[in-house]
Backbone bond lengths (Angstrom), bond angles and torsions (degrees), N, CA, C in turn:
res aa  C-N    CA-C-N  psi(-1)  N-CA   C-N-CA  omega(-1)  CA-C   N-CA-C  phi
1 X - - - 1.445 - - 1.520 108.54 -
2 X 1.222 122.77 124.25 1.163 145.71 179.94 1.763 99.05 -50.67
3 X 1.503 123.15 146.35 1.421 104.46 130.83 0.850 138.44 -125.24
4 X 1.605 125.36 -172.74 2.237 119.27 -151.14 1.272 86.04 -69.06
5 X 1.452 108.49 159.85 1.463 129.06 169.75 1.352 128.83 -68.55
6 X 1.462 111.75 4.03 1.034 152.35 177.30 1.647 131.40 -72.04
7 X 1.179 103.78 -54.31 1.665 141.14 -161.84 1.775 88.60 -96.09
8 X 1.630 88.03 166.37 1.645 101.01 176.79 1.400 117.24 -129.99
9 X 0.777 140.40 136.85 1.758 138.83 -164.31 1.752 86.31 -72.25
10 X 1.298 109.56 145.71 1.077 110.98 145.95 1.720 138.63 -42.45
11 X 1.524 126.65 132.86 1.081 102.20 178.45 1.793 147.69 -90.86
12 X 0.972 169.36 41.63 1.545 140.03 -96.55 1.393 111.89 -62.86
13 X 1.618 89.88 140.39 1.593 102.71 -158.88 1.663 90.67 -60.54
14 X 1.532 89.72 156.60 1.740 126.77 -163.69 1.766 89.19 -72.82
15 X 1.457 98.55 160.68 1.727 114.27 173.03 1.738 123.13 -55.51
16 X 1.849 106.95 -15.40 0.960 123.72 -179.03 1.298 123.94 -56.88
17 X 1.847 95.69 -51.63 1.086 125.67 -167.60 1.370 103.95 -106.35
18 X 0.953 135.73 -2.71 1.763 142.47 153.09 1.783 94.19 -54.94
19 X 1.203 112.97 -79.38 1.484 127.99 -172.12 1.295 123.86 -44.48
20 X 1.615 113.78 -46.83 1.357 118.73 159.95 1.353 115.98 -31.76
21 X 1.697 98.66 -69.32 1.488 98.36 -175.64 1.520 122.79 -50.12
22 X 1.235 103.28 -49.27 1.483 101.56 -162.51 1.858 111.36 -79.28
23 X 1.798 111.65 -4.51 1.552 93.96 135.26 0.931 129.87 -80.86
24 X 1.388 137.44 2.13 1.705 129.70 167.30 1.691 101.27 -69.00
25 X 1.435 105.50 -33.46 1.562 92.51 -164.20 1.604 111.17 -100.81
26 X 1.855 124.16 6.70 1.171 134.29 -174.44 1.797 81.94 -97.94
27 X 1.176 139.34 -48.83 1.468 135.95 -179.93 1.374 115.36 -50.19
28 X 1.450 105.26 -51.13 1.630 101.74 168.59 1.332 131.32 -61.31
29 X 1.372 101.84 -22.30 1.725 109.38 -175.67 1.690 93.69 -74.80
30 X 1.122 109.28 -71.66 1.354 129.30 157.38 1.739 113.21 1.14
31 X 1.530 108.94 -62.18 1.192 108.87 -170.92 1.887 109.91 -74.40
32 X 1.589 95.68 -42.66 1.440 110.68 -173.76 1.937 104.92 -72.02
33 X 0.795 85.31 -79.01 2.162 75.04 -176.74 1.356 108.26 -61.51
34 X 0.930 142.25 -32.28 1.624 121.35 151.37 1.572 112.90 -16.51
35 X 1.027 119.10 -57.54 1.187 124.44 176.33 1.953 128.89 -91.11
36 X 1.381 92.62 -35.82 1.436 80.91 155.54 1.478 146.96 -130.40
37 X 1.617 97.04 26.77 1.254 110.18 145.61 1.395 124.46 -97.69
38 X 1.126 113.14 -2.91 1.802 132.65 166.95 1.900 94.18 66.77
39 X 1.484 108.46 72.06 1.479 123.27 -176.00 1.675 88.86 -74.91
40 X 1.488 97.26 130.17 1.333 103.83 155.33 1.992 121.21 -66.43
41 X 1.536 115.23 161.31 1.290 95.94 -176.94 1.678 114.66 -72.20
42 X 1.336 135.22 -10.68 1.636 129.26 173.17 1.801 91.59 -54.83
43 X 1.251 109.55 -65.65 1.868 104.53 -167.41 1.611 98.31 -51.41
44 X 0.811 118.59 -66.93 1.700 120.54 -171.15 1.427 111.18 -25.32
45 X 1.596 109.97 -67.12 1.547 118.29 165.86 1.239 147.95 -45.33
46 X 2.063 102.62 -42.97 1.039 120.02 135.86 1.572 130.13 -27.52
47 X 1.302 126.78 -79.23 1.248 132.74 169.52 1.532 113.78 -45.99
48 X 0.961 108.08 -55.45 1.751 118.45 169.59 0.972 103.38 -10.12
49 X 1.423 113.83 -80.46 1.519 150.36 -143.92 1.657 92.55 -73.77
50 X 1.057 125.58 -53.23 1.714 128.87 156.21 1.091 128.02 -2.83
51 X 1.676 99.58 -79.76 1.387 133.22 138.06 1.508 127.22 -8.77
52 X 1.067 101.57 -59.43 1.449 102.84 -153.11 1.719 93.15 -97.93
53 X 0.969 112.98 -42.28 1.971 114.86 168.35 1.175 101.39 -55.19
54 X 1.272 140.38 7.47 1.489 119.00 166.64 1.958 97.42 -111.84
55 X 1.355 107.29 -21.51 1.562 107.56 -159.02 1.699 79.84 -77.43
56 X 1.287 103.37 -46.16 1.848 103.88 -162.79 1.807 99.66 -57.03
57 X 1.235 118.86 -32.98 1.606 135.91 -153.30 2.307 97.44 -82.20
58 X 1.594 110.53 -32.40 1.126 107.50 163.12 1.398 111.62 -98.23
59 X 1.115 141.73 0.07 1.761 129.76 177.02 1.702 92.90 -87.41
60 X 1.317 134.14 -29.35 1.419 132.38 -158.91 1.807 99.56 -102.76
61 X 1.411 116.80 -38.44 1.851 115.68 -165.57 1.417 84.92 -85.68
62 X 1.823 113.64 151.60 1.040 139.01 -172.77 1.620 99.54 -87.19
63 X 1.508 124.30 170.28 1.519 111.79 -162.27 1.382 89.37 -101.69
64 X 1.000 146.16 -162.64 1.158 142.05 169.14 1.775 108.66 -142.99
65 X 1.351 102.95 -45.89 1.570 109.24 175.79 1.581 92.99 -133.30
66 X 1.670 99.73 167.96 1.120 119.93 -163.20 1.541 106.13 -68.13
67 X 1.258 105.65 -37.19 1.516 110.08 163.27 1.501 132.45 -56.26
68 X 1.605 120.99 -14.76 1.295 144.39 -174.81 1.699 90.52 -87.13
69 X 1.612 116.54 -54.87 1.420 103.19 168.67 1.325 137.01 -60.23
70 X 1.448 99.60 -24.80 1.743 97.12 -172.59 1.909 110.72 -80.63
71 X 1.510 84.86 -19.94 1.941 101.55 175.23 1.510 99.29 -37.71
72 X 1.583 91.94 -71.79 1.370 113.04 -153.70 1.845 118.83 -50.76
73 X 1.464 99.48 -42.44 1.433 118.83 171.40 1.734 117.06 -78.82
74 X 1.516 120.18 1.50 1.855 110.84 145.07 1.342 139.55 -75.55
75 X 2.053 98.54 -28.66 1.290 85.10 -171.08 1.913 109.98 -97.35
76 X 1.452 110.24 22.51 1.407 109.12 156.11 1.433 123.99 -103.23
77 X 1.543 121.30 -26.41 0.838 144.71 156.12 2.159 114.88 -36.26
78 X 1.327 94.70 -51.05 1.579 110.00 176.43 1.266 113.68 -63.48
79 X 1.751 120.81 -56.61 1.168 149.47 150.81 1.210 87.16 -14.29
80 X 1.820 129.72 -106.86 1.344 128.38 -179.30 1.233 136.46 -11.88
81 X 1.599 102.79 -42.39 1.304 106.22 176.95 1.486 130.60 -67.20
82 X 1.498 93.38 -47.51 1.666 111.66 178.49 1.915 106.09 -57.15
83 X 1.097 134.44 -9.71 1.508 134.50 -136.18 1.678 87.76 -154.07
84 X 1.282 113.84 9.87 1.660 87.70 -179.71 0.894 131.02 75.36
85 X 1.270 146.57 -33.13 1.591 144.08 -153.82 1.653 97.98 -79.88
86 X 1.273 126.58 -13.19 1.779 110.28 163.88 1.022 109.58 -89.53
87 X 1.628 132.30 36.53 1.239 135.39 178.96 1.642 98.66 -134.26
88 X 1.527 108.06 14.80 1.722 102.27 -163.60 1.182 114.44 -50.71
89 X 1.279 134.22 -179.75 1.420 118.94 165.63 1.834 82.10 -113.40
90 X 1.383 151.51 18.13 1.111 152.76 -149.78 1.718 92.30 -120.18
91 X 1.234 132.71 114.34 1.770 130.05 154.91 1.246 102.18 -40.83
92 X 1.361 121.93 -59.74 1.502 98.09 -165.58 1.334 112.73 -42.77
93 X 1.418 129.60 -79.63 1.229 142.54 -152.63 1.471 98.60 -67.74
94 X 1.693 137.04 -27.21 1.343 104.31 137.42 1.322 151.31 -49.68
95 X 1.393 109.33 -18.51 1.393 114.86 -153.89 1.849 96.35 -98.95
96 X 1.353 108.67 -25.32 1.589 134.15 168.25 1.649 105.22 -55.45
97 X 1.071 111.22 -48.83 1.521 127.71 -166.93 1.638 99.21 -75.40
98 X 1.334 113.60 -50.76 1.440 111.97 -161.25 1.618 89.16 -78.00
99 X 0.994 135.41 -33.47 1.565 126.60 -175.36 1.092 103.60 -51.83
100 X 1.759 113.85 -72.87 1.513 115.27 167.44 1.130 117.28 -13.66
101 X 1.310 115.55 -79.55 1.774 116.54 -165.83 1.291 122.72 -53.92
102 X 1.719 113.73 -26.28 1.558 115.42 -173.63 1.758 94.36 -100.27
103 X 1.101 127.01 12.47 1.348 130.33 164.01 1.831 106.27 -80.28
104 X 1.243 94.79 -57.61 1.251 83.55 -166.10 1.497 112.43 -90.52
105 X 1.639 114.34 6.98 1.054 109.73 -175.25 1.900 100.95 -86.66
106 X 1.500 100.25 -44.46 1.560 93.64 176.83 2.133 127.09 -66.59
107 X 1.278 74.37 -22.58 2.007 86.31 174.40 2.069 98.09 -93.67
108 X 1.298 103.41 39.11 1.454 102.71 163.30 1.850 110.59 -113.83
């Protein structure tokens, strides 16, 4: 089925938001075989550094779609999670957290 000439195909999410994700899921690996593949600290850092060229790569690239923002705001959001800090007993870092979530909840 065709659609109206009108409408827009959906798009596949941008490289932004490719990358985002897949530091949420290089952190988890990260967290988990760290430990049970017993990573020496060069791999640890290595990966780190992975990591962190994508976190540094969304605080610096401009968003482009609303979805480019909500990218950017999971993989600190996750961060938080793993570490507690959405459990702060601190407002700020609640009030940080709840932005997050209604960021990416309204750019869904």
């Amino acid at each position: 089925m065709a659609l109206p000439s009108n409408s827009t195909q959906p798009s596949a999410p941008s490289d932004l938001v490719q990358a985002c994700d897949w530091a949420i899921q290089l952190r988890a690996l990260i967290c988990n075989a760290a430990l049970t593949e017993h990573w020496d600290d060069d791999r640890v850092g290595v990966e780190s550094d992975r990591h962190e060229a994508v976190v540094v790569r969304a605080s610096t690239e401009a968003s482009r779609t609303l979805a480019d923002l909500a990218a950017k705001a999971r993989p600190l959001l996750d961060e938080w999670a793993s570490t507690g800090l959405l459990e702060s007993p601190y407002g700020d870092d609640r009030l940080a957290a709840t932005i997050l979530q209604g960021v990416i909840e309204l750019c869904a």
